[in-house]
C-alpha positions in Angstrom: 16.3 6.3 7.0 18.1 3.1 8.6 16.2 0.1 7.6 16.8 -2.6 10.2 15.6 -6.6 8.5 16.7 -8.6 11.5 16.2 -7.5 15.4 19.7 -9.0 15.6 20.9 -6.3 14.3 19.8 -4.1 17.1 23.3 -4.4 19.1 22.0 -1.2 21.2 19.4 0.6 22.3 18.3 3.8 20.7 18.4 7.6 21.9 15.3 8.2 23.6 13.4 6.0 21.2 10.1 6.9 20.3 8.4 3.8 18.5 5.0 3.1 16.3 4.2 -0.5 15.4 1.8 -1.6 12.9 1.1 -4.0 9.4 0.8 0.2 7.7 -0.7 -2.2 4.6 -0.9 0.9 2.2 0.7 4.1 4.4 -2.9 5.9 4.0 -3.2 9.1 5.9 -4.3 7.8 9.3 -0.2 6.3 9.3 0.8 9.2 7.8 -0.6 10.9 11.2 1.4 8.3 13.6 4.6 8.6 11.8 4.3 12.6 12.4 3.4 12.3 16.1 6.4 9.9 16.0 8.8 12.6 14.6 7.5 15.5 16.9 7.8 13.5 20.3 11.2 12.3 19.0 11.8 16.1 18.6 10.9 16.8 21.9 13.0 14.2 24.1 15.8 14.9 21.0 15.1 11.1 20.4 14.7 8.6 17.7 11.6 8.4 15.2 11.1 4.6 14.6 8.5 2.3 13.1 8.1 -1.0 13.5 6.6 -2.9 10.9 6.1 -6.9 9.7 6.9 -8.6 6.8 5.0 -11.3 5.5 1.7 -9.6 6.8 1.0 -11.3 10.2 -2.3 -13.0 8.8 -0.3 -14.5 6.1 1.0 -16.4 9.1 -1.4 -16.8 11.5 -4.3 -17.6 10.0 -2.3 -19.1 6.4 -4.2 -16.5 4.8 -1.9 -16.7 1.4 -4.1 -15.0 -0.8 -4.1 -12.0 1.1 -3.8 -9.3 -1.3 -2.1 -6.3 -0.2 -2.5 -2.7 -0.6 1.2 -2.0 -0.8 4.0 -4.6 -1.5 7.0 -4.2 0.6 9.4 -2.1 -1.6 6.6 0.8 -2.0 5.4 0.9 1.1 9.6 1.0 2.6 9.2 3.8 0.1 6.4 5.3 1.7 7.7 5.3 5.1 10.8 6.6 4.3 9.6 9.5 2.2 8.0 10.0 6.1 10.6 11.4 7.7 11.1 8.7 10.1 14.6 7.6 11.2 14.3 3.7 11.5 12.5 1.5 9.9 12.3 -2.0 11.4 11.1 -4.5 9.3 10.4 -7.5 11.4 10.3 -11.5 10.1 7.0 -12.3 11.5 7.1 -16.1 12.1 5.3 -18.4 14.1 8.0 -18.2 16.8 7.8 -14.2 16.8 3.8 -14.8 17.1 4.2 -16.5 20.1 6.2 -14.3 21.9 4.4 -13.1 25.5 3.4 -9.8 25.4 5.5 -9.1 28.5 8.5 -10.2 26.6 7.6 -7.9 23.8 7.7 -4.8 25.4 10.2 -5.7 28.2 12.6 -7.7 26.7 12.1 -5.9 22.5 11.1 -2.8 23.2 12.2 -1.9 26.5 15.4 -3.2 26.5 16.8 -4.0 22.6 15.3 -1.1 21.8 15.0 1.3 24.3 12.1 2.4 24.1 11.2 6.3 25.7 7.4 6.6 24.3 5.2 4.6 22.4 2.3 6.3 20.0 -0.7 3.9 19.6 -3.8 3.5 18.1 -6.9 3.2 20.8 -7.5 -1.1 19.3 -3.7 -1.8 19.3 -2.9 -5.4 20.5 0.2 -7.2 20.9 1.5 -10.4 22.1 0.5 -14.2 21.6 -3.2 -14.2 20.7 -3.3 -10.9 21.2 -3.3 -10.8 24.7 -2.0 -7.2 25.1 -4.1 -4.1 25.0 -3.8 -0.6 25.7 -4.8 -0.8 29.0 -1.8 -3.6 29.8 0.6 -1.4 27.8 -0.1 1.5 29.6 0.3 -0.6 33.1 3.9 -1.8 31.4 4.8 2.0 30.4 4.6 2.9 34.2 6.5 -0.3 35.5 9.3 0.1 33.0 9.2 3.3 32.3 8.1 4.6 29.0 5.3 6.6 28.0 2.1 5.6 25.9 0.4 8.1 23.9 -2.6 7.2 22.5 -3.7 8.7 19.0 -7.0 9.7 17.9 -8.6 8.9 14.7 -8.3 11.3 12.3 -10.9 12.2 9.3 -9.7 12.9 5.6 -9.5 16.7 4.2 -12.5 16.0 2.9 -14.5 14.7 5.9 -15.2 11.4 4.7 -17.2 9.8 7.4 -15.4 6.3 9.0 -12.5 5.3 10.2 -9.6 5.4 7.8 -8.3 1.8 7.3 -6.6 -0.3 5.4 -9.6 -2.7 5.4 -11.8 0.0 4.3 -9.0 0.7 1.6 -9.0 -2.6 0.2 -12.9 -2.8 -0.1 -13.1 -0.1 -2.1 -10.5 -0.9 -4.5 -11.4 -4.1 -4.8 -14.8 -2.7 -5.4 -13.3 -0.1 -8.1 -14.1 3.0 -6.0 -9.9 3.9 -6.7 -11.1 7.6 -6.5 -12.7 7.1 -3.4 -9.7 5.1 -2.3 -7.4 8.1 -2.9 -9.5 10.3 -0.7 -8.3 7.8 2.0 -4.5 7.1 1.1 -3.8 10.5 0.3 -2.5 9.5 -3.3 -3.8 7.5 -6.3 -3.6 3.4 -5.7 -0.8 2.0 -7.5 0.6 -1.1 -8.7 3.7 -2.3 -10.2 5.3 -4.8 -12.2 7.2 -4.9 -15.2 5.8 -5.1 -18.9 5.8 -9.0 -20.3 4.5 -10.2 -23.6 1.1 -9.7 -24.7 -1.3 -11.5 -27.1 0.1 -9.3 -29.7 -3.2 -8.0 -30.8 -3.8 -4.8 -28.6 -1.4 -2.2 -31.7 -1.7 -5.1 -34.5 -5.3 -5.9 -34.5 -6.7 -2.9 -32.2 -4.9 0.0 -33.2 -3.9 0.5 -29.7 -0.8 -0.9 -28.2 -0.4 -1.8 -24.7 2.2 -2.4 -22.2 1.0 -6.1 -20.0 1.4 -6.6 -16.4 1.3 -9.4 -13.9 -0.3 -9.0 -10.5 1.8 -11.3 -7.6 0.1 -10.1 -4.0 -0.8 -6.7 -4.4 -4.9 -6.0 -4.8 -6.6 -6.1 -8.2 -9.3 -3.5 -8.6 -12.4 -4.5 -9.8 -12.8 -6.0 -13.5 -13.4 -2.7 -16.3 -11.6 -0.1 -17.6 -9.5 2.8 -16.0 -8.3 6.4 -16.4 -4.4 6.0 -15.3 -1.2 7.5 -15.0 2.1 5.8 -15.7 5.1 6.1 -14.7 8.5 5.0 -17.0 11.1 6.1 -18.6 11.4 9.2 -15.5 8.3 10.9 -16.7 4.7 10.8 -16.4 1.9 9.5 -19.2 -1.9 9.4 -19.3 -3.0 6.3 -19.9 -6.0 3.6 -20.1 -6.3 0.2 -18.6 -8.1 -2.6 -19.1 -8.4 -5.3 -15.8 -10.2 -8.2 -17.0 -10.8 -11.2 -19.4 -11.1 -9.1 -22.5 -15.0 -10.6 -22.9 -15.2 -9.6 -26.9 -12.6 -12.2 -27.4 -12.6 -16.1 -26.4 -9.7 -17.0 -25.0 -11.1 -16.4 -21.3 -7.5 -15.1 -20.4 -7.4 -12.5 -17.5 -4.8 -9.2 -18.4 -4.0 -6.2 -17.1 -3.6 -3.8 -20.3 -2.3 -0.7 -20.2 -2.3 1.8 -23.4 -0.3 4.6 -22.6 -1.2 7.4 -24.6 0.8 9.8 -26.8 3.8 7.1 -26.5 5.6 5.5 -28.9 9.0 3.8 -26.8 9.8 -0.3 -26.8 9.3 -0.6 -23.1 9.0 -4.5 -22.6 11.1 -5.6 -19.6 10.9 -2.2 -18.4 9.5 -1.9 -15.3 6.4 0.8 -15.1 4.0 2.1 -12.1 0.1 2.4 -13.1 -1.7 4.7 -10.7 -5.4 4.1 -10.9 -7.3 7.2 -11.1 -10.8 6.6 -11.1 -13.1 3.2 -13.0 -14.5 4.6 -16.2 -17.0 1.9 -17.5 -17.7 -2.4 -16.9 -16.1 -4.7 -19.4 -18.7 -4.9 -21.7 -18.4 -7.7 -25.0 -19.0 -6.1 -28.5 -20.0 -7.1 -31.8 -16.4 -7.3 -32.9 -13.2 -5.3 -33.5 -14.4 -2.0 -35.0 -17.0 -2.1 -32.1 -14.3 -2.4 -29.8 -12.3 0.3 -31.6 -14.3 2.7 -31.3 -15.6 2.2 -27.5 -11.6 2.6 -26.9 -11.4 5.8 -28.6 -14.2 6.9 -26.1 -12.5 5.5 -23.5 -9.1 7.7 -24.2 -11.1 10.4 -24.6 -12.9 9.7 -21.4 -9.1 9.5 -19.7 -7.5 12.4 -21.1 -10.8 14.6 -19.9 -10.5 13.0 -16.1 -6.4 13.1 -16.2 -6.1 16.4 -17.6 -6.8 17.8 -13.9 -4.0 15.5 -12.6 -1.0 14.9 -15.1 
């Protein structure tokens, strides 16, 4: 896949470019669906599967909506769209002068002409231009002046009918409400952070029993506060493993931690970097008597995990 990071380095148009534009905050199954309508009408005209896509997050701009936590940071979901099949990626700047671009200019003087765009596969709410001033109707009207076509794609439903509309709203609710399971059903994979392992209060393997490896969320979305059957992924292979999101209540320090014990794993992984896919919420945080309490409510918990992941690893 080309990855284009600057539209001037677009010093041609495309063959018979066939284009999808969108935020694709976490690549669920409903993109999935564009990128392959992308790639067959490409096929057809022997053109160009392309994505266009915006990096920060337009509302991080617009609205200076910093603490908008994302579904996918930009590295996985390049990943993602890539692992596609799509043939460019174009990864725009979205600034305050790029939001204020007409949305005759957008598709005439971008699309149409920098691009060369053939066909354009839409969603049936897709907007474009300053304030949003471009709708389907206006980009169909612009297809038939300049001569492209605009296909509009129907919402699709998950393989296992799960009612709604798939989006990455809907996404981020439920993860942020610890429904990760639930969130699969919609992404068509497990919800996944990463990060690499940093310094703990050295008392998860000394004092526990139970060693972790510590993580540091930047933007990407923190499930709900509890404890979580996971898999992780280090070292080229793939662990079960437990973690904690959360202020660790039993103690007092009031110090919020992402702790992950990996289980049946024994390697010095600090400054390594690791991927946690979240699985599915297995209890609250809940604050015990003390550490023996706490022991033993972890050895239910890896139990718990190895019974859930046992289906998956």
């Amino acid at each position: 896949m080309e990855l284009i990071t600057s539209l001037d380095r677009i010093t041609r148009p495309y063959k018979n470019a066939v284009i999808t534009i969108g935020n694709f905050d976490g690549v669920h199954i409903g993109h999935q669906a564009l990128f392959q309508e992308v790639i067959a009408k490409a096929d057809e005209i022997s053109g160009t599967a392309i994505a266009m896509t915006f990096d920060p997050h337009p509302l991080r701009v617009i609205k200076h909506n910093k603490k908008l936590s994302l579904i996918t940071l930009r590295e996985q979901k390049l990943e993602l769209i890539s692992a596609s099949g799509i043939d460019v990626l174009i990864c725009v700047p979205f600034t305050c002068e790029f939001a204020d671009m007409s949305a005759r200019s957008f598709v005439e003087d971008l699309l149409v002409n920098r691009i060369g765009v053939k066909a354009m596969i839409a969603g049936e709410d897709y907007t474009f231009g300053k304030n949003r001033e471009g709708n389907i109707d206006l980009l169909k009207s612009y297809g038939q002046e300049l001569g492209f076509e605009v296909i509009i794609s129907r919402w699709i439903q998950t393989a296992s009918g799960e009612p709604g509309r798939i989006s990455s709203t809907r996404i981020r609710k439920l993860v942020a409400e610890g429904r990760v399971d639930d969130a699969q059903k919609l992404m068509g994979r497990f919800y996944q952070v990463r990060g690499t392992v940093v310094s703990g209060r050295d008392r998860g393997g000394k004092l526990l029993g139970f060693p972790t490896a510590n993580i540091v969320f930047q933007e990407e979305l923190c499930p709900k506060a509890g404890v979580y059957a996971v898999t992780v992924e280090c070292l080229d292979r793939k662990f079960m493993g437990v973690a904690n999101i959360g202020y660790s209540p039993t103690f007092s320090d009031h110090i919020f931690t992402v702790e992950i014990h990996i289980l049946d794993f024994h390697n010095d992984i600090y400054g390594k970097k690791i991927r946690v896919n979240f699985v599915q919420r297995i209890r609250d945080e809940i604050k015990f008597s003390g550490i023996s309490e706490l022991s033993a409510q972890i050895r239910k918990d890896i139990d718990a995990a190895r019974k859930i992941l046992s289906q998956v690893v």
